[in-house]
C-alpha angles and dihedrals in degrees: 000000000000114000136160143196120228118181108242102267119182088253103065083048090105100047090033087063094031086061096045101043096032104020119030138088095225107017111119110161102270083080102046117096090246084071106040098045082063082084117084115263101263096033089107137006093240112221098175117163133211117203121205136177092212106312110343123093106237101163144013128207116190103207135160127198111260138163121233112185096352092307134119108254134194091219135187113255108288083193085069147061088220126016114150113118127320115213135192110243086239084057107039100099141092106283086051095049096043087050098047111048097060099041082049093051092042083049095051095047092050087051082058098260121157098189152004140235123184119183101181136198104286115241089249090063102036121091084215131044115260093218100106090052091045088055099058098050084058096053086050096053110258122160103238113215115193127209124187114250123186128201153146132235105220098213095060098055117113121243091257103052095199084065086070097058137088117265090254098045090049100049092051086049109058081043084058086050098053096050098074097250113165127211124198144134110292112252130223132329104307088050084067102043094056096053083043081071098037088053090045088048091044094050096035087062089066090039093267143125134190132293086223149031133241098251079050095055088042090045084048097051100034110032116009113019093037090143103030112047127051132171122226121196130195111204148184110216101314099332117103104232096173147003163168148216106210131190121216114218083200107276091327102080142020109200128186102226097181126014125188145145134173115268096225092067096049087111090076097054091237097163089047081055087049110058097037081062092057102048087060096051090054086044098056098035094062107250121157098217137003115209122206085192131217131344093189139102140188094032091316086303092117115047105201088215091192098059098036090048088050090052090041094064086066091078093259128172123218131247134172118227107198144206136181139199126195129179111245114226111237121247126194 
């Protein structure tokens, strides 16, 4: 099987995001170039791949130029949740695969890289299951890093969510409940800005900051991501206690991109609230599945319990999101 390499020029952006939204196994939009040209031009140095059999696209990989450990690496896309290689459905089988680890790495290794790093579409996300790829990073050597994943799935929820809860998650959350607390989408500007601090004070506290900045959320909501991001608050009286930024995979996933309340306000369970909210909005809005997202760090080396075990009382399922890294050997 003939396949080649081309480096991601402006021109291919339309048929690069037409595959992965439209034509691919694994593409969600976090991997299409609509997504990506939101960050500022030298943010990254892009590396992006196209893969075609003669003349035909087959494939995408959103990649950026990165070092790990002080060498050059062929990375997936920082600029992304999920970047790995993004395959048509026609394509996404084992001749293909077979054919295509060892010309990428052969590639790689010619462009002066000295590793790789794939961070591939997580089986929640996927339409089709990743197995078949995972395996063959395996068979070619890859280090696998997991991270733990947690999700619903919406059809196997009871009538009565809280049913599905633990104990403890359901009883904090009908106190929740009876203390008056309102959810709704967040409002204007002010309404933002005030879960954008939320959100600073919540991962401060774990020696974190945000992924984004506040320009970055407005130009999300109001310009680029109309129809993919929203913003939920939870709030006492007028004041915003809690709240999320939350990204829509079409009418598949709903995903909670950000989470965050104010601690002095723990005593009301507004996170509980929160979440209960959300998982009927996912619920009645038709999605398959809602992700809380991960509860790792360092590569899944490091399992935050506390989180996890907080995610897991509403009733969550596991999933491992993987990654995998593999020393290129070097061609002259």
């Amino acid at each position: 099987m003939e396949l080649t390499f081309l480096p991601y020029t402006e021109e291919w952006e339309n048929r690069w995001d037409e595959l992965v939204l439209h034509g691919s196994v694994n593409g969600t939009f976090l991997q299409t170039r609509h997504f990506l040209n939101y960050h500022p031009k030298g943010r990254f140095t892009d590396a992006s791949l196209l893969i075609l059999q003669g003349s035909t696209l087959i494939g995408v990989i959103p990649a950026c130029e990165a070092q790990e450990e002080g060498r050059r690496c062929f990375y997936s896309h920082r600029g992304s949740t999920f970047g790995g290689i993004i395959l048509t459905e026609s394509k996404y089988n084992i001749s293909t695969l077979e054919a295509l680890f060892p010309r990428l790495e052969s590639y790689l290794a010619h462009q002066g890289y000295a590793c790789a790093f794939f961070k591939p579409t997580s089986a929640v996300f996927s339409h089709v299951s990743p197995e078949l790829m995972d395996y063959f990073f395996y068979k070619e050597g890859y280090t696998v890093y997991e991270e733990l994943s947690l999700y619903l799935d919406c059809a196997s929820l009871a009538p009565d969510i809280l049913s599905s809860f633990s104990s403890g998650r359901r009883r904090d959350t009908r106190y929740a409940i009876k203390n008056g607390l309102v959810f709704r989408a967040l409002s204007g500007d002010k309404e933002l800005e005030d879960f954008y601090v939320l959100l600073t004070e919540s991962l401060k506290r774990h020696q974190a900051s945000p992924i984004h900045t506040l320009s970055e959320l407005k130009f999300f909501r109001d310009t680029h991501l109309t129809d993919t991001v929203a913003f939920y608050g939870v709030f006492h009286g007028d004041t915003l206690i809690a709240g999320t930024m939350l990204f829509y995979f079409g009418k598949d996933v709903l995903h909670t991109q950000y989470l965050a309340q104010d601690a002095s306000y723990a005593s009301l369970f507004p996170m509980n609230f929160l979440n209960y909210q959300l998982i009927k909005l996912a619920r009645d809005e038709g999605f398959r599945r809602f992700s809380f997202g991960i509860s790792t760090e360092e590569r899944g080396t490091y399992l935050n319990t506390g989180l996890a075990v907080f995610k897991e009382g509403f009733g969550t399922q596991a999933a491992n999101n993987r990654s995998y890294f593999k020393l290129l050997q070097a061609h002259e």
